[in-house]
N, C-alpha and C positions, 0 to 999 in steps of 0.2 A: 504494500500500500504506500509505495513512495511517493504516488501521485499526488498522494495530501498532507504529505509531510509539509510543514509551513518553512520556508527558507527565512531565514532573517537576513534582512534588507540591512544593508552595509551601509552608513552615514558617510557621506565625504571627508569628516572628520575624525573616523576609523581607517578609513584607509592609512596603511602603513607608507611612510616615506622610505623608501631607497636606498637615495643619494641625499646627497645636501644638497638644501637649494637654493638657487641662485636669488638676489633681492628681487627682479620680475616674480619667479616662479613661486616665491613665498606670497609677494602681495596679489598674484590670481589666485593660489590657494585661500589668501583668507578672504578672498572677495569671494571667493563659492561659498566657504564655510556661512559667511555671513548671509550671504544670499538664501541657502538651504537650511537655514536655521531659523530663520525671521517668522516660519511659523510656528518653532515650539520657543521662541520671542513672547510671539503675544501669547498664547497656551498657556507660559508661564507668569504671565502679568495678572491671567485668570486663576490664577493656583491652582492649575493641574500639574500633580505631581510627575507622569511620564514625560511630559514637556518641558517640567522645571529640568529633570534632571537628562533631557538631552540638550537643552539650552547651554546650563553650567558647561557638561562638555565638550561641546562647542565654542564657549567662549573662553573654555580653560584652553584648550589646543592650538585656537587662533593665536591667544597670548604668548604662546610658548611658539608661536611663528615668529610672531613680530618684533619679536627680542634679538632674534638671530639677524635681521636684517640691519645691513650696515647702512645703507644711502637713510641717510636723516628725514630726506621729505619722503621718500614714499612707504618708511617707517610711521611718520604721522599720516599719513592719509591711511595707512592702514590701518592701525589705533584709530583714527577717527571714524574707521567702517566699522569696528567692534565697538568703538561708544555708541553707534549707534543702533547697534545690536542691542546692546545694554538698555539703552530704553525703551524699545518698544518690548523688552520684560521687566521695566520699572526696575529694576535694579540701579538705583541712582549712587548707593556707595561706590561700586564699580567703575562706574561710568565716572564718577569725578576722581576719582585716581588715576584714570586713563587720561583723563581731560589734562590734568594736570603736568603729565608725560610727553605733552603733544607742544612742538618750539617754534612749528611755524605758525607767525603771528597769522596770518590769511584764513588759516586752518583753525585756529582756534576761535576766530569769529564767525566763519560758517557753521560752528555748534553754536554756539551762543546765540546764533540767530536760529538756528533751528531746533536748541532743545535750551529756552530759557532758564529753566532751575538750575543750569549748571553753570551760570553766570553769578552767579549766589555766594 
């Protein structure tokens, strides 16, 4: 009866890395991660619990991308795609210690115009 065996569906942010990756290849990874996550985002703003806890790994994984990236600005545009991750799960702690990690002035006023509280 393997035909009903249920496969579990691999998240983008299980998938295993490789190699190292390059500063491109980390900031399209976490622009998917953020991308395929934005719905257990909001899932987790509602306090569902299977959504909270594929959000967290999500946004734990992306973190531990964006650390590795050397180029300054597309380190903060990436940080600024995971703050914004961050809020559409209300996770406001998060989101302002990322906010705060982020140097390019430009980039820190496009949050602030789009996610006021963290102008705060």
């Amino acid at each position: 009866m393997q035909w009903f065996a249920r496969k579990t569906r691999q998240d983008v942010w299980d998938e295993a890395i490789e190699r190292p990756l390059g500063d491109i290849e980390a900031a399209e990874r976490i622009r998917a991660i953020c991308d395929a996550a934005a719905a257990s985002a909001a899932g987790s703003a509602r306090s569902d619990k299977r959504d909270s806890e594929r959000y967290e790994r999500a946004a734990k994984v992306a973190m531990e991308i964006a650390i590795k990236i050397s180029d300054g600005l597309m380190r903060d545009d990436a940080v600024r795609r995971i703050v914004d991750l961050c809020m559409k799960a209300n996770d406001l702690k998060t989101a302002q210690i990322l906010f705060r990690a982020i140097h390019a002035s430009w980039i820190r006023e496009t949050i602030q115009r789009d996610h006021p509280p963290l102008a705060q």
